[in-house]
N, CA, C and O atoms as a GROMACS GRO file, in nm:
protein
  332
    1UNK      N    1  14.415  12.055  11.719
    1UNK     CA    2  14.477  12.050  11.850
    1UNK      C    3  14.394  11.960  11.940
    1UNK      O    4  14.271  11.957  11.931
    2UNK      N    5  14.473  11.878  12.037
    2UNK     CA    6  14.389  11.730  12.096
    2UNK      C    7  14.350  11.846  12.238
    2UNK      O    8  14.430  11.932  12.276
    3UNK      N    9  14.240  11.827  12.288
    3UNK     CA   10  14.198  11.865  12.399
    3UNK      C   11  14.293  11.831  12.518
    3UNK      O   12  14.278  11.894  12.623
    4UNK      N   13  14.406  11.720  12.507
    4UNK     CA   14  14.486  11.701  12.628
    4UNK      C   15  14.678  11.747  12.542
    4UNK      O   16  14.714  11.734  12.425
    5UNK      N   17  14.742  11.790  12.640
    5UNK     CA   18  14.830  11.842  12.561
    5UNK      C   19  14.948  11.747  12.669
    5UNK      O   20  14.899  11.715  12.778
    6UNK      N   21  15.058  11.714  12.650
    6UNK     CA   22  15.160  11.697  12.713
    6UNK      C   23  15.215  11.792  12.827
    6UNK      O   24  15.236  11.903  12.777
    7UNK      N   25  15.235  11.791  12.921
    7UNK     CA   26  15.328  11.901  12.998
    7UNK      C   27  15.476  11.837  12.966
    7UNK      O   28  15.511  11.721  12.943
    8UNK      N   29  15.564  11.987  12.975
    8UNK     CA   30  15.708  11.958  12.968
    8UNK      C   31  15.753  11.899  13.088
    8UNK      O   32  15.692  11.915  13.193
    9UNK      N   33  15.867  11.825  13.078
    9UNK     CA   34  15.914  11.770  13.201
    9UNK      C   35  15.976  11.866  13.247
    9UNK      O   36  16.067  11.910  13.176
   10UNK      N   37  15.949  11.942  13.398
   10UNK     CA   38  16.010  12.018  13.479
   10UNK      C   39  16.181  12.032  13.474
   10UNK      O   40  16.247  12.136  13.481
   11UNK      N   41  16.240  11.859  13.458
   11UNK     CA   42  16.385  11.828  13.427
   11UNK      C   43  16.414  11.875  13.332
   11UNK      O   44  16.315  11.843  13.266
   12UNK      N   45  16.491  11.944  13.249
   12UNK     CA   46  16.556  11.903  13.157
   12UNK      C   47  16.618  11.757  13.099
   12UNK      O   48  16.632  11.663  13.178
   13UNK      N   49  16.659  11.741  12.945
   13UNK     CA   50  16.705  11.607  12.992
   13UNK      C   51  16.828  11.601  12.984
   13UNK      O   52  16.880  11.490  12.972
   14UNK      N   53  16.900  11.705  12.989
   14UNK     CA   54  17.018  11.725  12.995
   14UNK      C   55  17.051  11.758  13.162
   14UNK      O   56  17.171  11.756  13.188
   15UNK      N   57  16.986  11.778  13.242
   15UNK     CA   58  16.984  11.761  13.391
   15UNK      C   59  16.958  11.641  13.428
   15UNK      O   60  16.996  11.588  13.532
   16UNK      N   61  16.880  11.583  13.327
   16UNK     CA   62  16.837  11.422  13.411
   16UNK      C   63  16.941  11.309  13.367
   16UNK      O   64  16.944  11.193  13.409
   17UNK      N   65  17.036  11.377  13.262
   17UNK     CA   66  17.120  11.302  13.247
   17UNK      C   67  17.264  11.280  13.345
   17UNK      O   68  17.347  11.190  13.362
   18UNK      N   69  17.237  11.420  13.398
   18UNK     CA   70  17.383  11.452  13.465
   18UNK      C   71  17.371  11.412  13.561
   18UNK      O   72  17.473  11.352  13.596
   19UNK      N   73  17.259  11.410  13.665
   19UNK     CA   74  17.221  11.356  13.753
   19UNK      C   75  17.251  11.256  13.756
   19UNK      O   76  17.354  11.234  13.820
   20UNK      N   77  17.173  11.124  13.681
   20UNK     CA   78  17.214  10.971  13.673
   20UNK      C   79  17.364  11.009  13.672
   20UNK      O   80  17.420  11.008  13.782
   21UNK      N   81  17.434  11.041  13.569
   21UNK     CA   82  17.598  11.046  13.588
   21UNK      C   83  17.695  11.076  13.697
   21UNK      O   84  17.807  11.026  13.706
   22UNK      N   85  17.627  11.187  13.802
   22UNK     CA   86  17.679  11.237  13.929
   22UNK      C   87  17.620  11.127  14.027
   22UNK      O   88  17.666  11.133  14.141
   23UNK      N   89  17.532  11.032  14.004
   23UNK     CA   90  17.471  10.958  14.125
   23UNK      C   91  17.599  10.773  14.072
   23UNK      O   92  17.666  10.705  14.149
   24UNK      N   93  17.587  10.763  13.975
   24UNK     CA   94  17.667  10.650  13.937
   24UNK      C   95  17.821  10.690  13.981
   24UNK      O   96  17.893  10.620  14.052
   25UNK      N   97  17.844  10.773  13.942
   25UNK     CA   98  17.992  10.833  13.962
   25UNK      C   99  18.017  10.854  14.114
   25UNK      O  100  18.140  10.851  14.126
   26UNK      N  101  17.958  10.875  14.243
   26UNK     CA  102  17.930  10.880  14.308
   26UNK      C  103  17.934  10.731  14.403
   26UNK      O  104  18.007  10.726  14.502
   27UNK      N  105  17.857  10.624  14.365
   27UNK     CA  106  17.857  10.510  14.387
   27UNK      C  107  17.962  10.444  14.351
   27UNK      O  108  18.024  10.371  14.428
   28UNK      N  109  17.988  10.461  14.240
   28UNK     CA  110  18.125  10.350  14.113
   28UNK      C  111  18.238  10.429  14.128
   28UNK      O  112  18.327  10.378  14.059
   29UNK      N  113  18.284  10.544  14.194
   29UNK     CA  114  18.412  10.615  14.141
   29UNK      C  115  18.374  10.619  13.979
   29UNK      O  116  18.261  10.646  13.939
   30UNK      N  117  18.488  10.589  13.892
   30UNK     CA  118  18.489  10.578  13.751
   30UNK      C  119  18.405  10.479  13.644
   30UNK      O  120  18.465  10.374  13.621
   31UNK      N  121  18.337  10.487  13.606
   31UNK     CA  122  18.255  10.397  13.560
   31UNK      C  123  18.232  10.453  13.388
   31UNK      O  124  18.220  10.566  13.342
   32UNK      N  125  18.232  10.301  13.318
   32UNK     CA  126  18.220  10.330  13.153
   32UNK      C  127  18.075  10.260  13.137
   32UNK      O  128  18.031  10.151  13.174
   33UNK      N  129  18.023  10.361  13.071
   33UNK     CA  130  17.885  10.329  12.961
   33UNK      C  131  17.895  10.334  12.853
   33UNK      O  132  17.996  10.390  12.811
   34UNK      N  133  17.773  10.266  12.728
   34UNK     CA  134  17.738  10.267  12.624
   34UNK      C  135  17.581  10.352  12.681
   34UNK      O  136  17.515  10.332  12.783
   35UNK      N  137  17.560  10.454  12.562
   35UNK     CA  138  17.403  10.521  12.554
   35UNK      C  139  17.323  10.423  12.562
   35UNK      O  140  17.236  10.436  12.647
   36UNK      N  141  17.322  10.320  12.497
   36UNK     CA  142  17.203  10.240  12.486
   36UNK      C  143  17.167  10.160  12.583
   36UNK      O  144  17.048  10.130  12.592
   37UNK      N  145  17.286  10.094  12.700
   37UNK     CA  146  17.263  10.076  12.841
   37UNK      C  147  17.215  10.101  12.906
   37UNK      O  148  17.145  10.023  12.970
   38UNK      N  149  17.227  10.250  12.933
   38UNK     CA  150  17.124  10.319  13.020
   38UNK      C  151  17.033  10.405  12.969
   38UNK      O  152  17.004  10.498  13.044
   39UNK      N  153  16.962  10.401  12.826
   39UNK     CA  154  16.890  10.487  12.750
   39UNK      C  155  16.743  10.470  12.844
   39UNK      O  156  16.673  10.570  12.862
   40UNK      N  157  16.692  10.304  12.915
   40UNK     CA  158  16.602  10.315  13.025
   40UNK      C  159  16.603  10.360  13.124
   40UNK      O  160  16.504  10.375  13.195
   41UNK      N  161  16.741  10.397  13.156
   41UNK     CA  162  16.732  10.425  13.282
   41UNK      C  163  16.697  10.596  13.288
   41UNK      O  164  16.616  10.662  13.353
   42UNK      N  165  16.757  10.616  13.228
   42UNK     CA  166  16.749  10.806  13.195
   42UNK      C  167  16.580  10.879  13.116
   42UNK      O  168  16.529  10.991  13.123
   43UNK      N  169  16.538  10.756  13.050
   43UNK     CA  170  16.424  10.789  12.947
   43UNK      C  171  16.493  10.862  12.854
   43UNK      O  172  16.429  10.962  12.820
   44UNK      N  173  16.595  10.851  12.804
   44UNK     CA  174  16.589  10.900  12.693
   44UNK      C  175  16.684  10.794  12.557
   44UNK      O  176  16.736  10.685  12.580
   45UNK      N  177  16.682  10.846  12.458
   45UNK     CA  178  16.757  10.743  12.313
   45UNK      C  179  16.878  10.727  12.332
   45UNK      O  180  16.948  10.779  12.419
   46UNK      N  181  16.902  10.663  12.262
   46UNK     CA  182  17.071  10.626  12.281
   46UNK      C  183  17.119  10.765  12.180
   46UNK      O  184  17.211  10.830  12.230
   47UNK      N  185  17.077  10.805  12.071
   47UNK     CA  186  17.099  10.923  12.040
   47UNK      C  187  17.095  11.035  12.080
   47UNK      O  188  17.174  11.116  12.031
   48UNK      N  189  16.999  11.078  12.187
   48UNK     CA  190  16.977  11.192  12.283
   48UNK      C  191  17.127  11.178  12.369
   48UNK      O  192  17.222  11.257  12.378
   49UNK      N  193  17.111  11.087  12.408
   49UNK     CA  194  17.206  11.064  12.530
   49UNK      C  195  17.368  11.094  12.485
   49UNK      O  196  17.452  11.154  12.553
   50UNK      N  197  17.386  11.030  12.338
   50UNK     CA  198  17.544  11.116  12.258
   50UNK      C  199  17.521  11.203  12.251
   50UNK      O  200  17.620  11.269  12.283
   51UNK      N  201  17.404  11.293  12.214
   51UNK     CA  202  17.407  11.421  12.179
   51UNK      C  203  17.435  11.492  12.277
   51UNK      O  204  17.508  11.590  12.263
   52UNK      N  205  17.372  11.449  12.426
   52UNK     CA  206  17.370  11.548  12.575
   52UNK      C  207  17.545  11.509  12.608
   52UNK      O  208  17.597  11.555  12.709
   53UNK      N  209  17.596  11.452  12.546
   53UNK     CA  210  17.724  11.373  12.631
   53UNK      C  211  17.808  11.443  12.592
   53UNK      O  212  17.888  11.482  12.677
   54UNK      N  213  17.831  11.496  12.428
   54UNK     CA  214  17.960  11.581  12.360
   54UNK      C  215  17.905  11.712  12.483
   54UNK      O  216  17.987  11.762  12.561
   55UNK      N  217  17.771  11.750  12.482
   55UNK     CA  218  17.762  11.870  12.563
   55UNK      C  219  17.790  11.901  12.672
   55UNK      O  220  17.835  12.009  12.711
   56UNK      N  221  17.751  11.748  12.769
   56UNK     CA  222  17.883  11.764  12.856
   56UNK      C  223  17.973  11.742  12.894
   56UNK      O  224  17.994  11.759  13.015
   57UNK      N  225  18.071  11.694  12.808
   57UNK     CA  226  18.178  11.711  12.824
   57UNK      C  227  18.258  11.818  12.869
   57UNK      O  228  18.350  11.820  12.951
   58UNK      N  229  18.189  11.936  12.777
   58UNK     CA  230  18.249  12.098  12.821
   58UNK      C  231  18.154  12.164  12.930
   58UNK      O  232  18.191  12.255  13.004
   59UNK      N  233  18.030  12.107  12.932
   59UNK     CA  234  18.010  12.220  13.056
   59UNK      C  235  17.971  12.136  13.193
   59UNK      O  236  17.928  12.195  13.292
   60UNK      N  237  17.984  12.044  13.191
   60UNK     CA  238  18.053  11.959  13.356
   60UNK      C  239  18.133  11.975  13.438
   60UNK      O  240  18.237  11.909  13.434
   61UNK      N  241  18.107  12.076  13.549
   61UNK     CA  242  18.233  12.070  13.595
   61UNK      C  243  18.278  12.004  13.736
   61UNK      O  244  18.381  12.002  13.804
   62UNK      N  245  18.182  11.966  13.743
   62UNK     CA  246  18.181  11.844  13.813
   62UNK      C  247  18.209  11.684  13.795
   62UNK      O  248  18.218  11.591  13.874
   63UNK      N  249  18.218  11.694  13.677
   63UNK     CA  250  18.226  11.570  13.670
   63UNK      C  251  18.322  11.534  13.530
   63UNK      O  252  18.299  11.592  13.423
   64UNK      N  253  18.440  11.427  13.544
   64UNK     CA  254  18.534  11.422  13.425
   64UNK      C  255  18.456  11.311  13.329
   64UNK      O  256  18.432  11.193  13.354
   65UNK      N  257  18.417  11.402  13.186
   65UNK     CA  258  18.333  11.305  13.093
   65UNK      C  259  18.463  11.269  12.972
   65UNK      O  260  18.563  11.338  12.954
   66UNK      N  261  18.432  11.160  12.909
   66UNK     CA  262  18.594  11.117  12.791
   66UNK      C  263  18.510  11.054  12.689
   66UNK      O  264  18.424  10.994  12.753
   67UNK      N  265  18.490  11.037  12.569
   67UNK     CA  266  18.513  10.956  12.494
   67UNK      C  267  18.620  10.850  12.495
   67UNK      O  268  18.734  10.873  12.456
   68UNK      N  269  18.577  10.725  12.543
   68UNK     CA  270  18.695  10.609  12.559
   68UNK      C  271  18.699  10.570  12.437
   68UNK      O  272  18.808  10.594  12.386
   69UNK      N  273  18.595  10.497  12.339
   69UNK     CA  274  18.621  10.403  12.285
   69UNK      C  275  18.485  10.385  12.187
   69UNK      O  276  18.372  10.420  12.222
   70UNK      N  277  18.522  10.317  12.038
   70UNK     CA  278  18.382  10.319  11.984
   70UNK      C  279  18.426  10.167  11.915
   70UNK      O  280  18.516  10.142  11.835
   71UNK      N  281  18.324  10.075  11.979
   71UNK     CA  282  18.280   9.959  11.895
   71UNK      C  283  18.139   9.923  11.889
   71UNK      O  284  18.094   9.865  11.988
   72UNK      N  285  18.082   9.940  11.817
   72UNK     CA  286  17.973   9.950  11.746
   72UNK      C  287  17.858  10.049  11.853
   72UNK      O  288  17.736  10.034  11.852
   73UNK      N  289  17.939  10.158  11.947
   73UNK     CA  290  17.840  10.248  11.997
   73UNK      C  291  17.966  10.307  12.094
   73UNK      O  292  18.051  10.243  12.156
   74UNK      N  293  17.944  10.451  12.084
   74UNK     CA  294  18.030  10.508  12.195
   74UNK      C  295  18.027  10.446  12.302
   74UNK      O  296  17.915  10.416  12.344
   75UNK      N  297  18.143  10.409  12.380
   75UNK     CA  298  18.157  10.417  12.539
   75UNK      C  299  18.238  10.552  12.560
   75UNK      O  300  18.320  10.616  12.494
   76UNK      N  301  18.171  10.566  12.694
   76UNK     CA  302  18.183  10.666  12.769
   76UNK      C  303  18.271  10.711  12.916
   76UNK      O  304  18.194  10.761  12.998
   77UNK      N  305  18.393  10.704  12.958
   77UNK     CA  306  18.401  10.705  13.047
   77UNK      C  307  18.369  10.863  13.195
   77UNK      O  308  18.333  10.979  13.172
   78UNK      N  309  18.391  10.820  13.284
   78UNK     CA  310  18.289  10.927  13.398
   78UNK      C  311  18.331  10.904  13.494
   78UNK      O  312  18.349  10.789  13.533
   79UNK      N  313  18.365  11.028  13.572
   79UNK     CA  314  18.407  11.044  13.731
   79UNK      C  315  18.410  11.149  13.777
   79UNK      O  316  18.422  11.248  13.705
   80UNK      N  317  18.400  11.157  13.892
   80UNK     CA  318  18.402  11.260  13.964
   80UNK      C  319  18.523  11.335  13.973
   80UNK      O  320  18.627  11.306  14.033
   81UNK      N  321  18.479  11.494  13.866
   81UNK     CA  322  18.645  11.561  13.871
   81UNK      C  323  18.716  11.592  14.011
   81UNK      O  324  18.660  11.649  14.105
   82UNK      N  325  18.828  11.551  14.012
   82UNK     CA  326  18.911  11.607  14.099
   82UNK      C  327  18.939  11.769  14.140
   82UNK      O  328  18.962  11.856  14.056
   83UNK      N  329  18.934  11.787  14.260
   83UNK     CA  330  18.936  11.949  14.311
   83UNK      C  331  19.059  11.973  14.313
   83UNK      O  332  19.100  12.085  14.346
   0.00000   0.00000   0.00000
């Protein structure tokens, strides 16, 4: 064991994802991504980022998540659900 250890990030990264998504969605109305676009912006993989994305799809309820489209990497479309 190394004498210095990592701390967890306080965020989740499934919060830090939704966030970026509620702050873009917010700015853009409807807006489409690829994971790997914004995999810097979030800190996390383009694989993390599909994985957090099927998840929220269902528990967002704030926000309308879709699978649009796959050429050679999911896009994503995103908006702010309607009340």
């Amino acid at each position: 064991m190394s004498a210095t250890t990592e701390q967890p990030s306080t965020v989740s990264k499934e919060d830090r994802l939704k966030s970026y998504l509620k702050q873009r969605a917010m700015e853009k109305g409807e807006f489409f991504f690829k994971g790997k676009f914004i995999a810097d912006d979030v800190g996390l993989s383009p694989k993390e980022i599909g994985a957090l994305m099927v998840k929220l799809c269902d528990s967002a309820t704030d926000l309308t998540i879709e699978k649009w489209s796959y050429t050679s990497a999911t896009t994503w479309r995103v908006q702010q659900a309607t009340v």
